[in-house]
C-alpha atoms as a printed R data frame, in Angstrom:
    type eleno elety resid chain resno       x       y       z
1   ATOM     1    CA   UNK     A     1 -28.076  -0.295   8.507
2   ATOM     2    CA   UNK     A     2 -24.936   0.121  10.130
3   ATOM     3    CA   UNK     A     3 -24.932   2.425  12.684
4   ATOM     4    CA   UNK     A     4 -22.418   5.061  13.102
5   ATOM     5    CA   UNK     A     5 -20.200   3.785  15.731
6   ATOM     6    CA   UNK     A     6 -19.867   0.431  13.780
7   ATOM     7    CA   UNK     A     7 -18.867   2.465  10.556
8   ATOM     8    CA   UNK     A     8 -16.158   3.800  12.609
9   ATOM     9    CA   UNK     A     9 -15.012   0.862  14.342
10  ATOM    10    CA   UNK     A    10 -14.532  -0.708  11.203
11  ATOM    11    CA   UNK     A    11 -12.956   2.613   9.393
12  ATOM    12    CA   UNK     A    12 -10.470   1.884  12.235
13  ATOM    13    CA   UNK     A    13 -10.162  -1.583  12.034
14  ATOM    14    CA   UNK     A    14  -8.816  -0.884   8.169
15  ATOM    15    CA   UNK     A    15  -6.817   1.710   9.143
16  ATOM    16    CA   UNK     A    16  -4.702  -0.637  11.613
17  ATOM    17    CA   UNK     A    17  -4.508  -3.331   8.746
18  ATOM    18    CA   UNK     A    18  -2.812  -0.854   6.739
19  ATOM    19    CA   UNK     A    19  -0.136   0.458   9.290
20  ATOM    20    CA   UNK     A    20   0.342  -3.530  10.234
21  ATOM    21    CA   UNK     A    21   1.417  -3.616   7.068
22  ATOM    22    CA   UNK     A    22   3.064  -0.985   6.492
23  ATOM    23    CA   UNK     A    23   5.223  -1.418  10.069
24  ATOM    24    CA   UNK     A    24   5.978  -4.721   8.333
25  ATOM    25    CA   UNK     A    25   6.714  -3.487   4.950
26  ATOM    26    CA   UNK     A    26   9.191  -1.362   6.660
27  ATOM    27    CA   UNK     A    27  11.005  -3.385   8.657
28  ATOM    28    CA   UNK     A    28  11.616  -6.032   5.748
29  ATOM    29    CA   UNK     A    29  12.672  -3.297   3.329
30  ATOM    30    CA   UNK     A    30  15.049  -1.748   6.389
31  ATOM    31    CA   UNK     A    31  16.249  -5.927   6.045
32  ATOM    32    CA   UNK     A    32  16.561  -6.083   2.331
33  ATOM    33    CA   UNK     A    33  18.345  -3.044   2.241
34  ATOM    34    CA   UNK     A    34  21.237  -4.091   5.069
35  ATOM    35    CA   UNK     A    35  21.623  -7.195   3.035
36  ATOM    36    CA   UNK     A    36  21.680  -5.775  -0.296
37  ATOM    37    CA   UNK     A    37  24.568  -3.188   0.707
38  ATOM    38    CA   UNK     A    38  26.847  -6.105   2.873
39  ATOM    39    CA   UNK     A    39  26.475  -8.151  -0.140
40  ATOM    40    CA   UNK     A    40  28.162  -5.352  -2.220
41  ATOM    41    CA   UNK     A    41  30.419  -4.002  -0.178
42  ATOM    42    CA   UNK     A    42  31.983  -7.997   0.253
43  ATOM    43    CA   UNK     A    43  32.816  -7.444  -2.925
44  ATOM    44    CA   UNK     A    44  36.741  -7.438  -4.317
45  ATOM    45    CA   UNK     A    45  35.563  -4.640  -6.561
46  ATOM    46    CA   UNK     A    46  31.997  -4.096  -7.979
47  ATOM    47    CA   UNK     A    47  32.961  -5.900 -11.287
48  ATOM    48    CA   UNK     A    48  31.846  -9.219  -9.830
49  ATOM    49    CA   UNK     A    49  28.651  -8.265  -8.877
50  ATOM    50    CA   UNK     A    50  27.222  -9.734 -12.444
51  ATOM    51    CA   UNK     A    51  28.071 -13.155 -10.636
52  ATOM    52    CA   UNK     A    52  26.111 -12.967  -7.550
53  ATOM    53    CA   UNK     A    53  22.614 -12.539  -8.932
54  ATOM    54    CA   UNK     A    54  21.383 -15.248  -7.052
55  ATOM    55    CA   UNK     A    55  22.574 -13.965  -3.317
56  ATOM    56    CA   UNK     A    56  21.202 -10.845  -4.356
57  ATOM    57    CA   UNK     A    57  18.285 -12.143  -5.342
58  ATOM    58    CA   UNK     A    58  18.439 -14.244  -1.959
59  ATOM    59    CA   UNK     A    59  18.371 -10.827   0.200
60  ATOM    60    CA   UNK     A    60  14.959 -10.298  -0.662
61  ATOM    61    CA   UNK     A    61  13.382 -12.575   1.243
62  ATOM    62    CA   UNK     A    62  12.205 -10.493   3.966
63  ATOM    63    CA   UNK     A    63   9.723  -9.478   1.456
64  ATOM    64    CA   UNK     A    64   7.998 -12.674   0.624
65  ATOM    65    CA   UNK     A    65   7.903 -13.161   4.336
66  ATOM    66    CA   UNK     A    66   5.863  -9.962   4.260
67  ATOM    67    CA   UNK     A    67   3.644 -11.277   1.365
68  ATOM    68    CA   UNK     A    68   2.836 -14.403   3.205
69  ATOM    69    CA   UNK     A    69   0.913 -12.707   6.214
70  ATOM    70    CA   UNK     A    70  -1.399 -10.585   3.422
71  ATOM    71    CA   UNK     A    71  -4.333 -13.804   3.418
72  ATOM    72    CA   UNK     A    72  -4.749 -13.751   7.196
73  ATOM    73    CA   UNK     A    73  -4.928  -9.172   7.697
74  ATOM    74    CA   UNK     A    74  -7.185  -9.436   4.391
75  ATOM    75    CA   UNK     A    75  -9.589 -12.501   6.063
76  ATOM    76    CA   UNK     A    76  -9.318 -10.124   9.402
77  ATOM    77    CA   UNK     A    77 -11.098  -7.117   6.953
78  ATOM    78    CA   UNK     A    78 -13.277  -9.548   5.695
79  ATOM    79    CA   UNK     A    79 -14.643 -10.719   9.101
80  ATOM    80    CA   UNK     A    80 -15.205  -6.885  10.597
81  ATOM    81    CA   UNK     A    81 -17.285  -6.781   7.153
82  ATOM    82    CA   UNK     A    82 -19.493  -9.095   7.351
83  ATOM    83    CA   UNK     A    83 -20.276  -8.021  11.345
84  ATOM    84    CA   UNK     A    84 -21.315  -4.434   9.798
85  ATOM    85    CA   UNK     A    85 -23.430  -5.266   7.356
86  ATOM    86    CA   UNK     A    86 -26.076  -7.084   9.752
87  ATOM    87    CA   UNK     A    87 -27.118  -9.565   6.483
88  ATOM    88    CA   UNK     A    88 -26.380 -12.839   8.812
89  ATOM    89    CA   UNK     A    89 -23.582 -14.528   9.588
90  ATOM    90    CA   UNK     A    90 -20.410 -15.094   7.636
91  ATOM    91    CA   UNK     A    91 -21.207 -18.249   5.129
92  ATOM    92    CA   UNK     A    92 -19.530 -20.427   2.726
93  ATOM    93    CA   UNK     A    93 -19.697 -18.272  -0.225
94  ATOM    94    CA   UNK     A    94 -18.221 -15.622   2.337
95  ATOM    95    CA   UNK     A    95 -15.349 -17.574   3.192
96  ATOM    96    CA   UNK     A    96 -14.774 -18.793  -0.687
97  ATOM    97    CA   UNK     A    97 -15.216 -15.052  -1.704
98  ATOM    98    CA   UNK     A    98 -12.185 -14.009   1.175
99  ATOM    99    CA   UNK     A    99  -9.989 -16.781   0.388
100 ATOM   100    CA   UNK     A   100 -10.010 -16.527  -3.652
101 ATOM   101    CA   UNK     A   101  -9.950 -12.518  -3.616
102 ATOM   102    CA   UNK     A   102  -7.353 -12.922  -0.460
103 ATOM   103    CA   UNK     A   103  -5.126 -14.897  -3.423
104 ATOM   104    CA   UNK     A   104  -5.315 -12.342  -5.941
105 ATOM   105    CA   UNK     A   105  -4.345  -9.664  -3.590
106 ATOM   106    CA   UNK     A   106  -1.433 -11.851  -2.149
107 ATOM   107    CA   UNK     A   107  -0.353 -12.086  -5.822
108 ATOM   108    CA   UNK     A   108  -0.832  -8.892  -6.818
109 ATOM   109    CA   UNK     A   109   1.974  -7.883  -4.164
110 ATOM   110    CA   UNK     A   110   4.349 -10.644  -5.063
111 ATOM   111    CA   UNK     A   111   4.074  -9.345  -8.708
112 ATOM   112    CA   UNK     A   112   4.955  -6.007  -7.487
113 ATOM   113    CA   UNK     A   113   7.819  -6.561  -5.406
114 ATOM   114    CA   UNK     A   114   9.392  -9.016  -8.271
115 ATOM   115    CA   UNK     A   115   9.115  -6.576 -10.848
116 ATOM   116    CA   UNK     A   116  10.956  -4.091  -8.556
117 ATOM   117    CA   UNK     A   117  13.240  -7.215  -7.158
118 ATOM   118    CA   UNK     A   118  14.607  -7.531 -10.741
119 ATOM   119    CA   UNK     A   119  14.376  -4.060 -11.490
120 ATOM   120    CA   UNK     A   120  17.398  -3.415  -8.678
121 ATOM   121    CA   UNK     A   121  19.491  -6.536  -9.299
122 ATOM   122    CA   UNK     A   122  19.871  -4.670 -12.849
123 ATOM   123    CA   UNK     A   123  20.867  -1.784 -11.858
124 ATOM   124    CA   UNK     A   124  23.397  -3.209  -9.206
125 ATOM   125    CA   UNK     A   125  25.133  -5.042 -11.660
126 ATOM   126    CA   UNK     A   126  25.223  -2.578 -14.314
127 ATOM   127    CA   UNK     A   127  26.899  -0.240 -12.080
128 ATOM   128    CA   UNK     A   128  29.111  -3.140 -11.287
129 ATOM   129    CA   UNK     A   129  29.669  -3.443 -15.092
130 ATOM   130    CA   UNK     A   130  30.339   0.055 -15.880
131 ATOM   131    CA   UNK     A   131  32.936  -0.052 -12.867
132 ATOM   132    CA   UNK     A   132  31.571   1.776  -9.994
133 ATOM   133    CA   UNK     A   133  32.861   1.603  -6.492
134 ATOM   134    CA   UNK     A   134  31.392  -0.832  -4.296
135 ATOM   135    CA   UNK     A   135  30.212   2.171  -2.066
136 ATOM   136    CA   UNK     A   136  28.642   3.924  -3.964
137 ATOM   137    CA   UNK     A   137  26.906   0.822  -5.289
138 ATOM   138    CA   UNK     A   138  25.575   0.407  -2.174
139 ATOM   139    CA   UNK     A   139  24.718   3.377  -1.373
140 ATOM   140    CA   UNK     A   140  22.356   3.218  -4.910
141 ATOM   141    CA   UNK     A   141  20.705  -0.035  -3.770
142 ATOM   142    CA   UNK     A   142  20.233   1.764  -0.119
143 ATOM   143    CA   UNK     A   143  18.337   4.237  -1.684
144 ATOM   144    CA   UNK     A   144  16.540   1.967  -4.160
145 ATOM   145    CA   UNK     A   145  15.067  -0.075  -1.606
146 ATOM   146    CA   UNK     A   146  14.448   2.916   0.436
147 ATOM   147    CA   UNK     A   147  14.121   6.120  -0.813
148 ATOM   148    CA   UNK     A   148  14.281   8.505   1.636
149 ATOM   149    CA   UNK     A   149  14.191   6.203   4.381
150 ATOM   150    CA   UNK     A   150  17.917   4.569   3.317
151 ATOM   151    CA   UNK     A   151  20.071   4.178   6.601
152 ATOM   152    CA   UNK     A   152  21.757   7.369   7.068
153 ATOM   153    CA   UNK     A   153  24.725   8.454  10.070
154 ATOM   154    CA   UNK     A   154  23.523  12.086   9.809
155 ATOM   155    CA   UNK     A   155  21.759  13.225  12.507
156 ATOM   156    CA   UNK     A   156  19.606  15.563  10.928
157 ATOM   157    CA   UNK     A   157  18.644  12.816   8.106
158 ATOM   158    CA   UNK     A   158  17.769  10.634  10.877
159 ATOM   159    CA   UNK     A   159  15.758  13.487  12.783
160 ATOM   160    CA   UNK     A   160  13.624  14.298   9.420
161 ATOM   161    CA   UNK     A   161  13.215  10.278   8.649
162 ATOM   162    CA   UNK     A   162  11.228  10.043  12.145
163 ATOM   163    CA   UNK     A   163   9.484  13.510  11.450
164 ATOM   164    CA   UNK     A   164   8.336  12.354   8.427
165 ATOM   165    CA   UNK     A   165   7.188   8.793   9.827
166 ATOM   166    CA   UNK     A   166   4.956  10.653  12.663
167 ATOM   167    CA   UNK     A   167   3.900  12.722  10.303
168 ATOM   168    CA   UNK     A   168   2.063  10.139   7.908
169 ATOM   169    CA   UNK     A   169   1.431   8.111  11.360
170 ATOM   170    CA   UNK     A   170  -1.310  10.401  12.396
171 ATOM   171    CA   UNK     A   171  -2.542  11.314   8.714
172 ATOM   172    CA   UNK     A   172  -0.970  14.927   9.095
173 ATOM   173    CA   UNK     A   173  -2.340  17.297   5.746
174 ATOM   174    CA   UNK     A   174  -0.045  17.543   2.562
175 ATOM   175    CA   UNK     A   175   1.227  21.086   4.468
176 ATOM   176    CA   UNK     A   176   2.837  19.452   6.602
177 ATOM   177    CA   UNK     A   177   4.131  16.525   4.806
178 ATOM   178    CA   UNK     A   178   6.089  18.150   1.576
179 ATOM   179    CA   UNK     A   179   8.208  20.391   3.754
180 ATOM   180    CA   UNK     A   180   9.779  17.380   5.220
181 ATOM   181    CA   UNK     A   181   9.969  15.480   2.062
182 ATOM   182    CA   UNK     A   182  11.586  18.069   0.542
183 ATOM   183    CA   UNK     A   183  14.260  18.384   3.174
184 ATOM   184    CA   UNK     A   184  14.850  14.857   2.903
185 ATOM   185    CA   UNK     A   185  15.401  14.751  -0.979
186 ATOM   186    CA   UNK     A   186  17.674  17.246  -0.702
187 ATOM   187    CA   UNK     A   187  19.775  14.785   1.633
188 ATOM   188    CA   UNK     A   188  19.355  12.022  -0.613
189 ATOM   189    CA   UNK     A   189  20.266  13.770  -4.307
190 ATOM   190    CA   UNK     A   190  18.298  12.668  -6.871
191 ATOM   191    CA   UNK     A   191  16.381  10.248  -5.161
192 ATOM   192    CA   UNK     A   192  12.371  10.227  -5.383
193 ATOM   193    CA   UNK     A   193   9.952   9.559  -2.908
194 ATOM   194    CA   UNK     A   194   7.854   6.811  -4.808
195 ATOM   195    CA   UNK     A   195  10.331   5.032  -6.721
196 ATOM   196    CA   UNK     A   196  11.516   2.796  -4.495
197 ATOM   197    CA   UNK     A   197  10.395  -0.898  -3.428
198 ATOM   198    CA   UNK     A   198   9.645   0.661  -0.216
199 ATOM   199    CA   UNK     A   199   7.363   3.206  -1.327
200 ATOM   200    CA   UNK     A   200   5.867   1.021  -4.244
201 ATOM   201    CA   UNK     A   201   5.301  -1.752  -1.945
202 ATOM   202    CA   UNK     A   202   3.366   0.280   1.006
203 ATOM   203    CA   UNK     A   203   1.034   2.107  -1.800
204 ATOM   204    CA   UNK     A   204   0.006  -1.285  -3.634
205 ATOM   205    CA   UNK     A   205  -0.329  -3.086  -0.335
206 ATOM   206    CA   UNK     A   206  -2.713  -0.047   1.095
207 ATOM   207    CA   UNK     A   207  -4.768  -0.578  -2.209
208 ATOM   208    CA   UNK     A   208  -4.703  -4.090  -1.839
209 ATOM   209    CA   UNK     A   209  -6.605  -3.859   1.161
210 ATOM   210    CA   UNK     A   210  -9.005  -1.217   0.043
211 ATOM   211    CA   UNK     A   211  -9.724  -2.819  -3.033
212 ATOM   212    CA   UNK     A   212 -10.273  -6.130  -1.117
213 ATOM   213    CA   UNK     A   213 -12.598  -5.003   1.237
214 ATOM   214    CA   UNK     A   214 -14.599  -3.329  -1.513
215 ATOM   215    CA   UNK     A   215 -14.866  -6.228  -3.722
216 ATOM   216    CA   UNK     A   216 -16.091  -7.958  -0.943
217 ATOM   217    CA   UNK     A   217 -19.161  -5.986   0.639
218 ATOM   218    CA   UNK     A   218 -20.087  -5.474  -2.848
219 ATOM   219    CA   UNK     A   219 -20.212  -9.149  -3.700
220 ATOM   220    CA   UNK     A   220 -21.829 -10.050  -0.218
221 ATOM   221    CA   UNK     A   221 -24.361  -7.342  -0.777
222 ATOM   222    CA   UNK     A   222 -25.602  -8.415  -4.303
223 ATOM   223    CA   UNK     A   223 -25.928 -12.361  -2.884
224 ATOM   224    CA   UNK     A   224 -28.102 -10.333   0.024
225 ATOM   225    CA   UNK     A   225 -29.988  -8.658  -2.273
226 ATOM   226    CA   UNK     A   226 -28.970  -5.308  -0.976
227 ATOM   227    CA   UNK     A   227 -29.480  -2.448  -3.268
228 ATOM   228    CA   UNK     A   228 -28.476   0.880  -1.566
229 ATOM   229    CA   UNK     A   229 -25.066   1.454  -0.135
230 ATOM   230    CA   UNK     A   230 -23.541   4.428   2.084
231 ATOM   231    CA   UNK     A   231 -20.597   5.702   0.992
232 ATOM   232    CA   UNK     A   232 -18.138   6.043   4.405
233 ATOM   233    CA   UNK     A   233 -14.645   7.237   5.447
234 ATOM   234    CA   UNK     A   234 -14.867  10.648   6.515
235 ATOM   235    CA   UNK     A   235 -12.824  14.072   4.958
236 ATOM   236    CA   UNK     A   236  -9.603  14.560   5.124
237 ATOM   237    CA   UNK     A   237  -7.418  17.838   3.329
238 ATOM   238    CA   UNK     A   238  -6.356  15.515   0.147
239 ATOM   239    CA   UNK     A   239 -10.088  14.022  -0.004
240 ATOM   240    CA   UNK     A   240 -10.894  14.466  -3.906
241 ATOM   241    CA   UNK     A   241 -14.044  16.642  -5.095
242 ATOM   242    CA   UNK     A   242 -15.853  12.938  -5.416
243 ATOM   243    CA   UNK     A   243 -14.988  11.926  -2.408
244 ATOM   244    CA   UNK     A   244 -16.004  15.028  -0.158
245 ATOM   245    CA   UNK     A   245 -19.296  15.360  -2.265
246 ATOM   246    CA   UNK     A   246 -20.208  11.804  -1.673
247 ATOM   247    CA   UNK     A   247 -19.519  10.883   1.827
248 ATOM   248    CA   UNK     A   248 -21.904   9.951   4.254
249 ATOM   249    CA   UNK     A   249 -24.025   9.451   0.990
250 ATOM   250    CA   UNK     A   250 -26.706   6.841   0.771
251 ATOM   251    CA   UNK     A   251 -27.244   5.903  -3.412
252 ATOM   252    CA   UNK     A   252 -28.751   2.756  -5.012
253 ATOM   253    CA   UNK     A   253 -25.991   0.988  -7.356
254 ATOM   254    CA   UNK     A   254 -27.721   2.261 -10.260
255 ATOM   255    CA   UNK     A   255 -27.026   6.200  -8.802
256 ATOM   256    CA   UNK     A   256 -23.609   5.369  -8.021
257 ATOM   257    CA   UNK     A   257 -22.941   3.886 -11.318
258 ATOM   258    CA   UNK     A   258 -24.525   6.862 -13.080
259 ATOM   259    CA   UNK     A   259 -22.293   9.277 -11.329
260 ATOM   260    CA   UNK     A   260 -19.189   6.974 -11.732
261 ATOM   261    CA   UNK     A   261 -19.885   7.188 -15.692
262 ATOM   262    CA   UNK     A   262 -21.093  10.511 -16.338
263 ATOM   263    CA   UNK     A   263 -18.486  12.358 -13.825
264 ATOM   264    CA   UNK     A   264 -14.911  12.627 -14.120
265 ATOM   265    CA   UNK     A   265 -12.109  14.305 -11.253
266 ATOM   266    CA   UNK     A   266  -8.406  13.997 -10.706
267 ATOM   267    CA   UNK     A   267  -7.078  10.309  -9.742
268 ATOM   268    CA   UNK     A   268 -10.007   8.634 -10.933
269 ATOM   269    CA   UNK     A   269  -9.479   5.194 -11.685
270 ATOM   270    CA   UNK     A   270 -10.311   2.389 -14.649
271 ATOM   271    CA   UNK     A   271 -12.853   0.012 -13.118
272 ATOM   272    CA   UNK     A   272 -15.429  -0.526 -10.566
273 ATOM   273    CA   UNK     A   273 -16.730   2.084  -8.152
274 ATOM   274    CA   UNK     A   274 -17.048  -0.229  -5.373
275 ATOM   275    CA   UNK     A   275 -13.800  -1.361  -5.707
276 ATOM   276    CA   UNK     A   276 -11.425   1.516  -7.228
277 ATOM   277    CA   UNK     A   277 -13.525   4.284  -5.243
278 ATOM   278    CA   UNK     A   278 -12.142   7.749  -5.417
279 ATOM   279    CA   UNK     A   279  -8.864   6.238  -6.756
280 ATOM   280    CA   UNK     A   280  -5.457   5.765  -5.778
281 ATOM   281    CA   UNK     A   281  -4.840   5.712  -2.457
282 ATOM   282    CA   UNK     A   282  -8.666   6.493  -1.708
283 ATOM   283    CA   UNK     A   283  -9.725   5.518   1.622
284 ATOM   284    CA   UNK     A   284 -13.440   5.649   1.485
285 ATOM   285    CA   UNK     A   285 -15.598   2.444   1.554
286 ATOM   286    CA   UNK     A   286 -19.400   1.441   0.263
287 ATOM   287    CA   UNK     A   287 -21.824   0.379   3.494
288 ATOM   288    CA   UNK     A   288 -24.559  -1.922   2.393
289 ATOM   289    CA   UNK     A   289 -27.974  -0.331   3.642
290 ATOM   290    CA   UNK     A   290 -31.005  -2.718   4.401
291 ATOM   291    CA   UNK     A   291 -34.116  -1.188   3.176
């Protein structure tokens, strides 16, 4: 069984895999978004925007850069796995596992960030269409691409954005949080704070990893033979009900599948318990226990 300190070690070791990517997720939005709004603003008049699809399309790339360095952060997760558990060392149906579920994740992503890729080309060239100014074109694809984060010269703006960042940094409660996000909506009129490729993007690649590193242990586990798991990841203020009930929990799969069917609380999600957990967003993770 995996002792404490290892538990958190590798609670850790997830945790920096999800601010790598989200440090990187930021800077190539920050990227998309400088490119998106020179683009426009080269523009005659928005009107020929509806011609430049493909260099719009083009400033985008920053983000398959991003999706290209999921495999290796993912195998990374995998690895710190496998040294937990304590069921031998990492073996071919390991690395086959990694690598295929590695390839869904990566594609997962890329589906996301096309779907919202396509989603903003529209709208930048149907307010080119409908004949708005190039500025304020931009200043919609700015905010598209980054919410509340979009490049601002106010002070203040700028002052909240890296209050806000800090804040998530070190996991601050929902108290904290809103206050700031409220402030910052207010500078940014009518924008939201989760549709936006940033946003989108950071959430789906957080549950990327979660959901990876679930499907994993649980797959390793059953070719072990393991039948009892612990259910790790501490309690934080927005822990749901299942969550705070459950941790530090050792159940066989048959328990945890009994509770997953017969219970229901706020975010739950369609699909497996090892992998979907408490739900969106859910940090919490299944140990494999030896008997």
């Amino acid at each position: 069984m995996a002792s404490k300190t290892e538990i958190e070690k590798h609670d850790n070791l997830i945790t920096e895999v999800i601010n790598t990517n989200t440090d990187r997720i930021e800077d190539a939005t920050k990227a998309v978004e400088n490119r998106l709004a020179e683009l426009i603003l080269a523009q005659p008049d928005s009107t020929t925007l509806a011609n430049n699809r493909a260099q719009l399309a083009q400033a985008f790339q920053p983000m398959t850069d991003f999706v290209q360095s999921v495999p290796s952060e993912l195998q990374t997760v995998a690895d710190d796995t496998v040294a937990i558990q304590g069921l031998g060392d990492k073996d071919q149906a390991d690395t086959t596992a990694a690598q295929t579920l590695g390839q869904i994740a990566q594609g997962s992503i890329e589906t996301e960030i096309q779907q919202q890729q396509n989603s903003i080309i529209d709208e930048i060239v149907i307010a080119g269409i409908a004949g708005v100014a190039v500025d304020q074109v931009a200043r919609q694809a700015r905010t598209a691409v980054s919410g509340v984060f979009a490049e601002s010269n106010d002070p203040e703006t700028v002052r909240l954005q890296r209050q806000l960042r800090a804040l998530r940094n070190r996991n601050a409660p929902t108290s904290e949080i809103q206050p700031v996000v409220n402030a910052l909506k207010e500078k940014f009129a009518g924008v939201t704070i989760g549709a936006n490729l940033r946003e989108t993007v950071r959430r789906k690649a957080q549950d990327t990893v979660m959901r990876f590193e679930g499907a994993f242990s649980l797959g390793r586990a059953k070719r072990k033979e393991v039948k009892k798991f612990q259910y790790a990841g501490g309690v934080i203020e927005t822990s749901r009900e299942f969550c705070q009930q459950l941790d530090g929990a050792i159940l066989t799969e048959e328990e945890i599948y009994d509770i997953w069917n017969s219970d229901s609380w706020a975010g739950k999600e369609p699909g497996d318990p090892f992998v979907v957990r408490g739900g969106y967003n859910c940090r919490h993770f299944w140990v494999p226990v030896e008997e």
